[in-house]
PAKEPA-972274 format. One record per residue: residue in one letter; x, y, z of N, C-alpha, C, CB in turn. Coordinates in Angstrom, 2 decimals, decimal comma, m for minus. Glycine has a CB too. Layout:
BEGIN
SITE   type       nc1       nc2       nc3      cac1      cac2      cac3       cc1       cc2       cc3      cbc1      cbc2      cbc3
SITE      A         X         Y         Z         X         Y         Z         X         Y         Z         X         Y         Z
...
END
This chain:
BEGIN
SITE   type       nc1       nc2       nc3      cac1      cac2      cac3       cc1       cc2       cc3      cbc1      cbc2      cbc3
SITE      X    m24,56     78,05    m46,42    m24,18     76,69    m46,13    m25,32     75,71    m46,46    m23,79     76,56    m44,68
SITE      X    m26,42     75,98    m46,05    m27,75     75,42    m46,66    m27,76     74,94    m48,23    m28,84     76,56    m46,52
SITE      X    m27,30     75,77    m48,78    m27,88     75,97    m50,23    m26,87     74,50    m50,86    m27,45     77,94    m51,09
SITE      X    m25,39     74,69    m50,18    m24,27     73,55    m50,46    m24,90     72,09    m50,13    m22,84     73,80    m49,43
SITE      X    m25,58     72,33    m48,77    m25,66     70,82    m48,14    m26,97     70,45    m49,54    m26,36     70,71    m45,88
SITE      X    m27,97     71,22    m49,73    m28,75     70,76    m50,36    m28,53     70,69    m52,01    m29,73     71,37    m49,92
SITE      X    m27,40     71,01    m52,66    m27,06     70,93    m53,49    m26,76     69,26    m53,65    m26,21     71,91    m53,55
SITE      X    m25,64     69,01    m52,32    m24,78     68,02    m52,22    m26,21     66,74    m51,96    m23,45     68,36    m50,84
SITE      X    m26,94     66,87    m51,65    m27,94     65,95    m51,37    m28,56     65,45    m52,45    m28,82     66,43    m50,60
SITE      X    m28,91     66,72    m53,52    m29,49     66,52    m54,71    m29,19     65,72    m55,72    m29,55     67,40    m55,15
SITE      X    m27,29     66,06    m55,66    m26,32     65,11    m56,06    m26,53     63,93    m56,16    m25,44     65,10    m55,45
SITE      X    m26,03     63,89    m55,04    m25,99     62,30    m54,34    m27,30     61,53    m54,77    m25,97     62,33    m52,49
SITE      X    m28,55     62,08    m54,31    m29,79     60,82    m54,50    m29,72     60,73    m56,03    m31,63     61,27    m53,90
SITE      X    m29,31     62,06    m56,81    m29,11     61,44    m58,54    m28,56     60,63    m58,91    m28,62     62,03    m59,41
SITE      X    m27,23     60,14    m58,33    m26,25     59,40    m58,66    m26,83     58,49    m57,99    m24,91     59,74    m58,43
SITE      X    m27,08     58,02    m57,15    m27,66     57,11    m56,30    m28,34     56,28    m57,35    m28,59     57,73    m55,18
SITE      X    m29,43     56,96    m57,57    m30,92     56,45    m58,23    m30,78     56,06    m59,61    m32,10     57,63    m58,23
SITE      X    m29,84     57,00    m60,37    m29,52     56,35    m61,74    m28,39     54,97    m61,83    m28,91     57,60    m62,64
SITE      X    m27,64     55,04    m60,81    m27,03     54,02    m60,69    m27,67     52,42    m60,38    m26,26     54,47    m59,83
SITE      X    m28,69     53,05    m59,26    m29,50     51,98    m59,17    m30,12     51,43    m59,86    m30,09     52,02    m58,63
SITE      X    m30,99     52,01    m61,18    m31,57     51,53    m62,02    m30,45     51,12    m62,81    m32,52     52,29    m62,51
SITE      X    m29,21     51,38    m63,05    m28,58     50,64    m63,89    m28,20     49,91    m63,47    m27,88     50,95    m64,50
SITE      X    m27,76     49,28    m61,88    m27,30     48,27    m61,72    m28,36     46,86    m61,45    m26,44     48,63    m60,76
SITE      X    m29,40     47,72    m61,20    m30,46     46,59    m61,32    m31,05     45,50    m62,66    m31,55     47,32    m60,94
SITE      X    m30,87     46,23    m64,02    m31,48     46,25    m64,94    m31,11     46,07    m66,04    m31,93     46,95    m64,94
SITE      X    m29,42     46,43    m65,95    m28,68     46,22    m66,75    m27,38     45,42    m66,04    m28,50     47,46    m67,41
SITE      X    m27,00     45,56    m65,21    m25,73     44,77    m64,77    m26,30     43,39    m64,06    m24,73     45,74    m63,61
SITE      X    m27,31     43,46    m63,01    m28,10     42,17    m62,61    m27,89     41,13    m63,61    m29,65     42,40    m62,48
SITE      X    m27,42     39,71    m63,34    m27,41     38,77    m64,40    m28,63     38,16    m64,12    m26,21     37,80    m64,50
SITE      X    m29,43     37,50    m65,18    m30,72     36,78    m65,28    m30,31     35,72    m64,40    m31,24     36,31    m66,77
SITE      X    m29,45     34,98    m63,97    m29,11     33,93    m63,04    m29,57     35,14    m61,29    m26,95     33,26    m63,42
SITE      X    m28,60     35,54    m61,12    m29,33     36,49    m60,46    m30,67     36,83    m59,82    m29,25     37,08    m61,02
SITE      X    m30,90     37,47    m60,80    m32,28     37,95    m60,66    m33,90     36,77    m60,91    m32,21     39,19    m61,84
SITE      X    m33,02     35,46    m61,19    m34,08     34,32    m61,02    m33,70     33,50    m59,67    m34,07     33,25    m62,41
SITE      X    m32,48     33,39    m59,29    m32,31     32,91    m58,33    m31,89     33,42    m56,67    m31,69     32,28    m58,85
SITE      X    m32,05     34,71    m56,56    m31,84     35,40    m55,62    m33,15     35,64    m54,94    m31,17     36,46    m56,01
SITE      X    m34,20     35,14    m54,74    m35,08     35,48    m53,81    m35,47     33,90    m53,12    m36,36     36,40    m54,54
SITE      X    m34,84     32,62    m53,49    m34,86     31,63    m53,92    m34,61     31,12    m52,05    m33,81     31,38    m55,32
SITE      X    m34,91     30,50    m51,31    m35,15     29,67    m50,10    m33,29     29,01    m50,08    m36,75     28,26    m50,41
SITE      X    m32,25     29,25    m48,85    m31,18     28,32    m49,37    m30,33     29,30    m49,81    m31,56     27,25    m50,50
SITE      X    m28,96     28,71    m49,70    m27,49     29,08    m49,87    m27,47     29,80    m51,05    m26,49     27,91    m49,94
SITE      X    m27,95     28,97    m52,01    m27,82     29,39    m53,39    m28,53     30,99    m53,57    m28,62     28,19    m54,36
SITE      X    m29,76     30,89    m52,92    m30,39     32,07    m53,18    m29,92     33,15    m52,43    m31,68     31,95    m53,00
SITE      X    m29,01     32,84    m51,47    m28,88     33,82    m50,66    m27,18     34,47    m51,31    m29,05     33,18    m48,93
SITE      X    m26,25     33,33    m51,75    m25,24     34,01    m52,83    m25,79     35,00    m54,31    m24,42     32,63    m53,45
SITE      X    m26,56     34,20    m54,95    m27,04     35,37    m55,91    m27,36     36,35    m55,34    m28,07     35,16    m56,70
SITE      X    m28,22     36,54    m54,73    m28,41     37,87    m53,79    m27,42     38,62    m53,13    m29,16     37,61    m52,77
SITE      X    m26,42     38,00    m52,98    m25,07     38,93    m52,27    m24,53     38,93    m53,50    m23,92     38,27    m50,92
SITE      X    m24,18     38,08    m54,44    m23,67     38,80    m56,01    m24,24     39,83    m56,58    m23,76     37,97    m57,14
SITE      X    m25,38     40,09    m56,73    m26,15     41,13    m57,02    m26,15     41,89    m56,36    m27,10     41,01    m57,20
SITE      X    m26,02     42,00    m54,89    m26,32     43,58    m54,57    m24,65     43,94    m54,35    m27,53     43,93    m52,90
SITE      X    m23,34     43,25    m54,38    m22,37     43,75    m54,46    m21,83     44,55    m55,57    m21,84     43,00    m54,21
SITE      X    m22,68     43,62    m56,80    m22,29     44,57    m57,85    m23,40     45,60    m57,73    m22,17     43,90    m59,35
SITE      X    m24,32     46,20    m57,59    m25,56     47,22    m57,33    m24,59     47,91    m56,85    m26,96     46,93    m56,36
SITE      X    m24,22     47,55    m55,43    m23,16     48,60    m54,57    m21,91     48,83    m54,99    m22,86     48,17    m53,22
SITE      X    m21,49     47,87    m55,96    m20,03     48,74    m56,47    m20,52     50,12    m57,81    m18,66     47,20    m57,45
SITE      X    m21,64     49,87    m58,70    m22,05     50,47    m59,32    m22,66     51,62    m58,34    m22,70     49,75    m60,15
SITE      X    m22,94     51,78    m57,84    m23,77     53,15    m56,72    m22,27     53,61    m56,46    m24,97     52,57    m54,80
SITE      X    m21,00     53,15    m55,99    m19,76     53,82    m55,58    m19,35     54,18    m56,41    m18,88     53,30    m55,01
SITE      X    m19,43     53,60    m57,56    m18,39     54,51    m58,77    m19,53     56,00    m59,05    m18,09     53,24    m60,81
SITE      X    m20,86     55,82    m59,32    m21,44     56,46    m59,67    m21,38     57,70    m59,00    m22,31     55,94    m59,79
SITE      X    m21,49     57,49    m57,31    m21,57     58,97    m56,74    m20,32     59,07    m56,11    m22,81     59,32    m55,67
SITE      X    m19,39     58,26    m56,16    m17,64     59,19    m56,24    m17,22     59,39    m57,19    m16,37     58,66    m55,76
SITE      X    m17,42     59,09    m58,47    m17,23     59,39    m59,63    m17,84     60,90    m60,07    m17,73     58,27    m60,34
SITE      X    m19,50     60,88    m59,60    m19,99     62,26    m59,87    m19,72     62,95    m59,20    m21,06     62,53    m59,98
SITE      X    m19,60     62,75    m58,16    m19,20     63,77    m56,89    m17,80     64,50    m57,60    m18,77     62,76    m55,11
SITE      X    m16,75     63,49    m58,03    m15,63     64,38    m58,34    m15,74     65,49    m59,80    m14,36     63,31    m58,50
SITE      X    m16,37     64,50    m60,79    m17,20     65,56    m61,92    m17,68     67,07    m61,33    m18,78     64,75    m62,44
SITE      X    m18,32     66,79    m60,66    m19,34     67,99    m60,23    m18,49     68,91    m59,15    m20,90     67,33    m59,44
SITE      X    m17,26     68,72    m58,90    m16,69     69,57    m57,78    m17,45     69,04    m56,43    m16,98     71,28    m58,08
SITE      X    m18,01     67,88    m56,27    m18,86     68,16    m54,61    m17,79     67,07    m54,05    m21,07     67,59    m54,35
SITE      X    m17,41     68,12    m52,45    m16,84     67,00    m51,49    m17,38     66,31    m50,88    m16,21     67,23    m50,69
SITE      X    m17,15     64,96    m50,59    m18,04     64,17    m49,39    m16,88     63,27    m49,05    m19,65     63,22    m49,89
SITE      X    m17,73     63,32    m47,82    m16,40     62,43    m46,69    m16,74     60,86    m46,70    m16,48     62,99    m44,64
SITE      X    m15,76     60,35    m46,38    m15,54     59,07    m46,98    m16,71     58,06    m46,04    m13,73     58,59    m46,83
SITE      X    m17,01     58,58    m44,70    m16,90     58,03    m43,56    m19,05     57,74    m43,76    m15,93     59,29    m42,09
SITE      X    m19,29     59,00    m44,20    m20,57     59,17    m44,79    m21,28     58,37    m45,85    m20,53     60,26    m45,24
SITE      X    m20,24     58,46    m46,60    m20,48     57,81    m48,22    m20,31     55,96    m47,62    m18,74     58,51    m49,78
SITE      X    m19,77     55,39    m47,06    m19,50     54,54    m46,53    m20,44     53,65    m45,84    m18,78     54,94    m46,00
SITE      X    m21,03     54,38    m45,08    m22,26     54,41    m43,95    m23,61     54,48    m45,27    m22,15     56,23    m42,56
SITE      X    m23,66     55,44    m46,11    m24,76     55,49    m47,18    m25,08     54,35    m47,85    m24,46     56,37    m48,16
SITE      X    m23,72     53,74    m48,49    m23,84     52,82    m49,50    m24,09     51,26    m48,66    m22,41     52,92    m50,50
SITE      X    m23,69     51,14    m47,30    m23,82     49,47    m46,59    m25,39     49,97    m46,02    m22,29     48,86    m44,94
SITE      X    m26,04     50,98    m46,23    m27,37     51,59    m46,00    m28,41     50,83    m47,17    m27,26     53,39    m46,21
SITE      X    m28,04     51,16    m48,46    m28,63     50,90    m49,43    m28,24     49,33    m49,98    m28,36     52,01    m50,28
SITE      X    m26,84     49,07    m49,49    m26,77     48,22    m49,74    m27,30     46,64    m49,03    m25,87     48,54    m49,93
SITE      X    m27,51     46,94    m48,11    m28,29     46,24    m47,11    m29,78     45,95    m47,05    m28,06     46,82    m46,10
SITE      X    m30,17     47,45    m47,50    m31,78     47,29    m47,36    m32,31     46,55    m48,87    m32,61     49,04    m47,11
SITE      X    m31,28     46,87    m49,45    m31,76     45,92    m51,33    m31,55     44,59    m51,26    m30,63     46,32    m52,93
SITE      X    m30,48     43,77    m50,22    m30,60     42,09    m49,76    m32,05     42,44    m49,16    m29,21     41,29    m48,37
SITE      X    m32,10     42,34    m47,98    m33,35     42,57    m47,81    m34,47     42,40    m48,19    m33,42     43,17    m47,78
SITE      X    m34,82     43,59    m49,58    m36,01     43,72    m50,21    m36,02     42,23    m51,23    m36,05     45,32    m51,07
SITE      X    m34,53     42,41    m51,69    m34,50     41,76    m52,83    m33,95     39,82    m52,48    m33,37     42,81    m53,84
SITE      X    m34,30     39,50    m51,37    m34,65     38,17    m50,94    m35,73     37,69    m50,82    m34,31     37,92    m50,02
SITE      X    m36,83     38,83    m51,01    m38,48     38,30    m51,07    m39,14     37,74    m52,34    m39,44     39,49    m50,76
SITE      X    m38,08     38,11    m53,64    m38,10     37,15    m54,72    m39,08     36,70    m54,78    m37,33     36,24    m54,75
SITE      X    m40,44     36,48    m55,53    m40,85     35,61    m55,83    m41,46     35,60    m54,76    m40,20     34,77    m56,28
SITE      X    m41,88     35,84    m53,63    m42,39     35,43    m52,54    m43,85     36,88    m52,39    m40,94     35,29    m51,23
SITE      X    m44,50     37,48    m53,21    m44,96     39,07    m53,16    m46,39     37,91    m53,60    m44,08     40,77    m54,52
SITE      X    m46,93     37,04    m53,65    m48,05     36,69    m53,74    m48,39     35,36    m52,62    m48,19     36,46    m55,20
SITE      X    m47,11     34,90    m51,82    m47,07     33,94    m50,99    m48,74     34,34    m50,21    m45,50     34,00    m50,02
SITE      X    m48,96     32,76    m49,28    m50,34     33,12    m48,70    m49,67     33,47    m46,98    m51,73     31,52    m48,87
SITE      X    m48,58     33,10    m46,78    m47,91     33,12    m45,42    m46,51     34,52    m45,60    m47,18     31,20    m45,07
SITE      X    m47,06     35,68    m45,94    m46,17     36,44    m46,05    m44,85     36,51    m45,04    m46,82     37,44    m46,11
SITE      X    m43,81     37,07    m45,58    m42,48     37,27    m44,62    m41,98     38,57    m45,28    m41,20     35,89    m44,67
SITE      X    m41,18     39,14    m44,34    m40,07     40,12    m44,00    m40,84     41,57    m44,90    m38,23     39,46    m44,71
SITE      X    m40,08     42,24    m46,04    m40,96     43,10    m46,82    m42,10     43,10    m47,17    m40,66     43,26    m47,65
SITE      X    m43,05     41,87    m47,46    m43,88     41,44    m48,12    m44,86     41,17    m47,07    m43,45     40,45    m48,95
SITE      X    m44,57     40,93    m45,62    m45,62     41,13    m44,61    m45,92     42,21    m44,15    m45,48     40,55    m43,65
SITE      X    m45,02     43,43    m44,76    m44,68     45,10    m43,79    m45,93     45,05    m45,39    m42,28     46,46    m43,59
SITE      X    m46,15     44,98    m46,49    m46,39     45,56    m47,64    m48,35     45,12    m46,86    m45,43     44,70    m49,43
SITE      X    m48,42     44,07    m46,44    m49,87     43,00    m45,86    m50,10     43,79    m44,96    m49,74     41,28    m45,21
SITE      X    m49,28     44,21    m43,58    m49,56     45,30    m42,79    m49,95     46,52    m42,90    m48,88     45,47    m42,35
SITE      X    m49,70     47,22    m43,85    m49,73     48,89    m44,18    m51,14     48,71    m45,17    m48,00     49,69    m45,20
SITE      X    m51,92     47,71    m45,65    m53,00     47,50    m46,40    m52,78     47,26    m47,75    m53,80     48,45    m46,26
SITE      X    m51,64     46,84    m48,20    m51,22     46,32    m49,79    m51,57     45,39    m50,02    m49,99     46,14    m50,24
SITE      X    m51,71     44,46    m48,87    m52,13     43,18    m49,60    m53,02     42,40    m50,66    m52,35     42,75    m48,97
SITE      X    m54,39     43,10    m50,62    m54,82     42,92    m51,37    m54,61     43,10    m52,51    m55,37     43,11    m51,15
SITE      X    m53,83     44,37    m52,98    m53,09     44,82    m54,30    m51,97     43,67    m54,70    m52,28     46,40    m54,05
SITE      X    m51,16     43,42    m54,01    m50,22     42,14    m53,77    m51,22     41,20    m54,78    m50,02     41,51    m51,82
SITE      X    m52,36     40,69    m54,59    m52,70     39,30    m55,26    m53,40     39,62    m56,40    m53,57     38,30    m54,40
SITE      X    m54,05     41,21    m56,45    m54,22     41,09    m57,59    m53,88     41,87    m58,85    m55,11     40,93    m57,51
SITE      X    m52,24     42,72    m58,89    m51,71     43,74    m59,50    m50,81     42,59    m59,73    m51,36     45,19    m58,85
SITE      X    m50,31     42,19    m61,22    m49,01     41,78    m61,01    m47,99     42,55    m60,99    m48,73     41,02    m61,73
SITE      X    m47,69     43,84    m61,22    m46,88     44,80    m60,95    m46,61     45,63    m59,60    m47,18     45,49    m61,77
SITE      X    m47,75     44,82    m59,10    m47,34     45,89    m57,50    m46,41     44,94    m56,45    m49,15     46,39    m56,34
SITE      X    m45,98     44,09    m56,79    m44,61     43,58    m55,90    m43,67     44,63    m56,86    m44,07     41,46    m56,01
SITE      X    m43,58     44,52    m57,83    m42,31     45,02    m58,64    m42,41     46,69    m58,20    m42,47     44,68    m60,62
SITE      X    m43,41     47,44    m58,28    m43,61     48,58    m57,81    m43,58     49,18    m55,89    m44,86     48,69    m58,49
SITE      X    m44,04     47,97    m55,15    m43,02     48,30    m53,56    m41,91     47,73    m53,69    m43,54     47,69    m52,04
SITE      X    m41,63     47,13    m54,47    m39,77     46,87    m54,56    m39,30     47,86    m54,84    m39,08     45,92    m55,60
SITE      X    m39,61     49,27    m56,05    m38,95     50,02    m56,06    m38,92     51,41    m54,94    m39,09     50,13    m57,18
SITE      X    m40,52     51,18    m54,71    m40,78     52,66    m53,47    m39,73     52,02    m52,31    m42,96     52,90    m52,58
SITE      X    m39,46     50,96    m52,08    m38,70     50,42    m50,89    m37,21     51,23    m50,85    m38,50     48,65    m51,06
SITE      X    m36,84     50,68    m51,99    m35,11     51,23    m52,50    m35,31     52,35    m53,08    m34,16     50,29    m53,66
SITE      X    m36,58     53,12    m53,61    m36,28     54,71    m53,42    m35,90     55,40    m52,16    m37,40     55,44    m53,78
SITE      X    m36,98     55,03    m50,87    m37,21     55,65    m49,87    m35,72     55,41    m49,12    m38,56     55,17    m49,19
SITE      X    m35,07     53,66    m49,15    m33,44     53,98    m48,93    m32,77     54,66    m49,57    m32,67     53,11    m48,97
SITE      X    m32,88     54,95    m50,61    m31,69     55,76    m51,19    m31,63     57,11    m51,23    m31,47     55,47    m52,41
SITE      X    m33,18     57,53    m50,46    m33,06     58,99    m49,85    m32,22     59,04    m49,09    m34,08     59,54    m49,21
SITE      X    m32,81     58,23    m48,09    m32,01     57,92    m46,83    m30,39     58,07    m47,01    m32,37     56,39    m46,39
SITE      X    m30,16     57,51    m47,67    m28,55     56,80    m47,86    m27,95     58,49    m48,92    m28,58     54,54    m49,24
SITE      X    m28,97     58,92    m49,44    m27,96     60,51    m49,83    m28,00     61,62    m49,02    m28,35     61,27    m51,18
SITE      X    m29,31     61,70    m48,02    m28,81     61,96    m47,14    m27,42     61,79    m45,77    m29,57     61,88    m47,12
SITE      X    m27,64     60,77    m45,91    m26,26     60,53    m44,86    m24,76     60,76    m46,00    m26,30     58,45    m44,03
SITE      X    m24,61     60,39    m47,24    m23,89     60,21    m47,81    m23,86     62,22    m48,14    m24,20     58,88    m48,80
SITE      X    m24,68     62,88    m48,02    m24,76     64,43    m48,59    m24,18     65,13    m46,78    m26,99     65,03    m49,32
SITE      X    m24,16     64,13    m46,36    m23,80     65,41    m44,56    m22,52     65,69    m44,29    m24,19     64,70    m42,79
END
């Protein structure tokens, strides 16, 4: 029974993770992804446009593979996984633009807390790089629950 659950886990964070990078990178519209970290209504709709499509792309991907691959998963799981991932990527992905601020908030003060900060002002790639350890470490999370 072990060998299934961890099969089914393995699954899942694959589909997960490749989905994610495609829905980030390729489906994300440049409106989007310039105006979704953005202070205001506006920024806060791009940001729910974007991670709805992220999360419809993550559902096709791992009910889609899941049925490819013969693996069952219950609906109730997969459900609970994806408003998991899908939640924690508003989240991450409302700090927009905000990964060099001098008055940090929400992700970007947890990144100042744990000792990043300094990397923060002077990597320009290390906002873009805890943006992704952020939504890796959920989307463990989220194939786990989605693999039980």
């Amino acid at each position: 029974m072990t060998s299934i659950r961890a099969a089914r886990f393995a699954a899942a964070y694959a589909l997960l993770r490749s989905a994610a990078d495609v829905a980030d990178h390729w489906i994300q519209t440049d409106h989007q992804a310039t105006t979704k970290g953005q202070d205001g209504a506006a920024g806060r709709r791009a940001c729910a446009a974007h991670v709805a499509s992220y999360a419809a792309v993550q559902a096709a991907a791992l009910l889609g593979g899941a049925r490819l691959l013969g693996i069952r998963l219950r609906p109730a799981p997969v459900a609970t996984a994806l408003a998991l991932s899908a939640a924690t990527h508003f989240i991450a992905d409302r700090q927009g633009g905000h990964w060099r601020d001098t008055e940090p908030r929400g992700v970007v003060r947890l990144a100042h807390a744990t000792g990043s900060g300094g990397w923060l002002q002077r990597d320009p790639q290390s906002g873009y790089l805890l943006d992704r350890a952020w939504h890796h470490a959920f989307e463990t999370c989220a194939a786990l629950i989605a693999s039980a």
